[in-house]
N, C-alpha and C positions, 0 to 999 in steps of 0.2 A: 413207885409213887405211893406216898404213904394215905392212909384214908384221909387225913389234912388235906393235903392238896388237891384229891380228886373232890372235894367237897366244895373247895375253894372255888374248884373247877366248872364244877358243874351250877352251883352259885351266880358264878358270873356270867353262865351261857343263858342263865334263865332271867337274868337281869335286862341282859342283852335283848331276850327277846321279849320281854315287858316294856323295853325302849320305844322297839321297833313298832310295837301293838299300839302304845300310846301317840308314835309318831304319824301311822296310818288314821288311827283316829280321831288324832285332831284334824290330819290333812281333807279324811271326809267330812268331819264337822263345818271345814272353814267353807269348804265345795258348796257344802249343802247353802248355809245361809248364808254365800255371796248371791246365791241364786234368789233369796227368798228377799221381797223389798217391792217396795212398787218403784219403779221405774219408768214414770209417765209424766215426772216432773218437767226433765228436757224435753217433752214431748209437746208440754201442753204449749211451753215459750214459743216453742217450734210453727205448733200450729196455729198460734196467733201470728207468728210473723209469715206463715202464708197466709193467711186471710189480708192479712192489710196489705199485704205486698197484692194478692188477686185484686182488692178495694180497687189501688194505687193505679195499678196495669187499667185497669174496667176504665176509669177517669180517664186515662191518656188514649182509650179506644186502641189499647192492645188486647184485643181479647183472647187470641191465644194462649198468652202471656200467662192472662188472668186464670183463663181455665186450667192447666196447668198449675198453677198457684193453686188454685183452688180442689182439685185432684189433688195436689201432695197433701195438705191436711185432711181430705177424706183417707189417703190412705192410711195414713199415722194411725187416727182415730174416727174408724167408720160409724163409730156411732155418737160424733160430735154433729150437734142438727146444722153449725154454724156454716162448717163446709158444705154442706147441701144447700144451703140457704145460698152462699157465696155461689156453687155452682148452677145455680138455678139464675139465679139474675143476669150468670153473661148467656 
């Protein structure tokens, strides 16, 4: 093997591993800020449709129903005051 080729050679092994580096790094980049985001928008919809649904249940004098309803929005977001409010009233 003349010096050509081992250069070639070794060339390409280090390409390879510049590939490999840039392919882990974006793979941790994408990791990182799929993670980073607020994520409370499905939440908030969520938790207004327990509140109206506990409202809903309280009216028909299912209060189990309500309270329950009303539990699942504290738990989403315990420091939403409306759930407390909602569970305070059944």
């Amino acid at each position: 093997m003349n010096s050509i080729q081992s250069n070639h050679l070794y060339n390409s092994k280090i390409n390879n591993f510049r590939g490999f580096l840039l392919y882990l790094y974006l793979c941790a980049a994408i990791s990182i800020l799929a993670g980073c985001g607020d994520h409370t928008g499905g939440n908030k919809i969520d938790i207004s449709r327990n509140l109206k649904q506990s409202e809903a249940y309280l009216l028909q004098g299912q209060f189990r129903a309500a309270n329950i309803e009303a539990r699942n929005a504290i738990q989403k977001d315990a420091s939403n005051i409306q759930g407390h409010i909602a569970l305070a009233k059944i």
